[in-house]
Structures are given as structure tokens and as C-alpha cells.
C-alpha positions as CSV (number, residue, x, y, z in Angstrom):
1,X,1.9,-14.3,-30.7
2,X,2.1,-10.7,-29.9
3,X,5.5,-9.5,-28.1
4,X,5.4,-6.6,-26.1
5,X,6.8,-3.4,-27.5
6,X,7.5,-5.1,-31.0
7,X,5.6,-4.3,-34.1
8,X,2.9,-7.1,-34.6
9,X,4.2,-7.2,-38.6
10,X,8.1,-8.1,-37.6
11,X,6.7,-11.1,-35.2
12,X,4.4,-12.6,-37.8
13,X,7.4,-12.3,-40.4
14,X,9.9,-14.0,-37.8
15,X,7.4,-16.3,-36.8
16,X,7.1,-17.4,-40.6
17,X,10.4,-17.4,-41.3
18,X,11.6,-20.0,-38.3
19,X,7.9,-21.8,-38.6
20,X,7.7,-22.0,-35.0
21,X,11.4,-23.9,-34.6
22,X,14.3,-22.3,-32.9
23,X,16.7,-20.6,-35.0
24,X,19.2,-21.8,-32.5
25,X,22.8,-20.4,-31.1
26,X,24.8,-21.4,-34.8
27,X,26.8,-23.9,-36.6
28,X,29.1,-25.1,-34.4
29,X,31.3,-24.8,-37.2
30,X,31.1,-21.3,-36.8
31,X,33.2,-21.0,-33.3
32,X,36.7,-19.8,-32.7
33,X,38.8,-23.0,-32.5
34,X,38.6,-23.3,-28.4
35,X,37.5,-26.7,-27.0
36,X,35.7,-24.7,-24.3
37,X,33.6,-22.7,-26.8
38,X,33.0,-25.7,-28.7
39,X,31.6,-27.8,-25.5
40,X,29.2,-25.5,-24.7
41,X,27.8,-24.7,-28.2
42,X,27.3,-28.4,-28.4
43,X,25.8,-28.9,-25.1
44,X,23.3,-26.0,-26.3
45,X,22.5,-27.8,-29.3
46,X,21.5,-31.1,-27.1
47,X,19.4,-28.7,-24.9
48,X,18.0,-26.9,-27.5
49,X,13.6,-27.3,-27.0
50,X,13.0,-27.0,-30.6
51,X,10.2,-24.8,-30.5
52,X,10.6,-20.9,-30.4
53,X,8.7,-19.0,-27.3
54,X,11.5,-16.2,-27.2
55,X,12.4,-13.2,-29.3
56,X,15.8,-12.1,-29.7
57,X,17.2,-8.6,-30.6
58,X,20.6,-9.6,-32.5
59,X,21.3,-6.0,-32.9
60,X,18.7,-2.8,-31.5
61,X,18.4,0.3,-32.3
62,X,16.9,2.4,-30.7
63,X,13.0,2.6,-31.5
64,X,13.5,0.1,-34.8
65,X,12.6,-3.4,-35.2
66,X,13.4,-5.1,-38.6
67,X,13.1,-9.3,-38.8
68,X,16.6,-9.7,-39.7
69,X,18.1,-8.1,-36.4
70,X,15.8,-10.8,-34.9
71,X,15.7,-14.2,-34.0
72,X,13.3,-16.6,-32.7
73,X,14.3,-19.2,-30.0
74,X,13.7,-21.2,-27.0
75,X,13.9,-20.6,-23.5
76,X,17.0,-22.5,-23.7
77,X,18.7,-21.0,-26.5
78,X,18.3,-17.4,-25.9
79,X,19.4,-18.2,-22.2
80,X,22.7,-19.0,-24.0
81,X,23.3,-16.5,-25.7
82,X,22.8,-14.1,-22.9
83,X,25.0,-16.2,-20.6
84,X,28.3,-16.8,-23.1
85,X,28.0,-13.3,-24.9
86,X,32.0,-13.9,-26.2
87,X,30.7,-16.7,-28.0
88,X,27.2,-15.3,-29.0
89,X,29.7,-12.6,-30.7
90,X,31.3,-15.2,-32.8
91,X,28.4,-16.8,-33.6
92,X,26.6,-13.4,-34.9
93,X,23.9,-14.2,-32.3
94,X,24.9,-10.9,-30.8
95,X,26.3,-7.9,-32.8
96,X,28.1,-4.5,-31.0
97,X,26.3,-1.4,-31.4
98,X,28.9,-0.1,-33.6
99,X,29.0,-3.4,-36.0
100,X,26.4,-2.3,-39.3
């Protein structure tokens, strides 16, 4: 499956490495010690579709694509991260520009 903009090698490498499965929001293990955090990572995990349709950019830079700075995911998933971005942080699902 061909993602616009991103170089066909780094999909077929992330698509190999998640074999088709979601690579999911993290171990729940993973959170900051808040009950609130911790309901919605769980409620993620029940939602969770299973199957990867979605690339993720953990970290961009500008004009470089690597497999590591990505992950695959579902709809669901990567919805998630995008809507709780304090706990995406924790969970290394999202990484500030200035984090190497």
C-alpha cells in the first residue's frame, strides 16, 4: 500500500514490521500514574481494530522518512493519539521536534 508523499521502501519496511496489525497507542504500563490517563489508554485498547490502514509520523523532519519515526495503525488508534497528545507524549507515540 502506497502512502502519499512517503518513500515506497519505508511503507513496505513498516508494513513488515507490524504484519498488517496495529502497533497500537502503548503499554498501559507506560502512563503517568493518573486514573484519567489510564481510562482512556484502556478504552483505546478495547477499540483498537487490529488491523493497520494508517501511517503515523512519531517524529518528522522535514523532507525524511525513516521506519522507526513511524508507526502503523488503525483508524482508531492513530485518532487517539491525535486527540490525547499529553498522553501520546508519555507514551512515545508522539515526540517534540526538539526530543532526538
Amino acid at each position: 500500500m502506497k502512502r502519499k508523499g512517503m518513500d515506497q521502501a519505508v511503507v513496505d519496511e513498516v508494513s513488515e514490521r507490524s504484519g498488517g496489525f496495529c502497533e497500537g497507542v502503548g503499554k498501559i504500563e507506560d502512563v503517568v500514574d493518573d486514573a484519567e490517563d489510564i481510562t482512556a489508554v484502556l478504552k483505546a485498547h478495547e477499540e483498537c481494530h487490529n488491523y493497520a490502514t494508517q501511517f503515523h509520523h512519531v517524529h518528522r523532519r522535514r523532507g525524511e522518512d525513516k521506519a522507526e519515526q513511524i508507526r502503523h495503525l488503525c483508524l482508531y488508534c492513530h485518532h487517539f493519539i491525535h486527540a490525547h497528545p499529553r498522553i501520546a507524549y508519555d507514551l512515545g507515540s508522539l515526540k517534540h521536534s526538539w526530543d532526538d
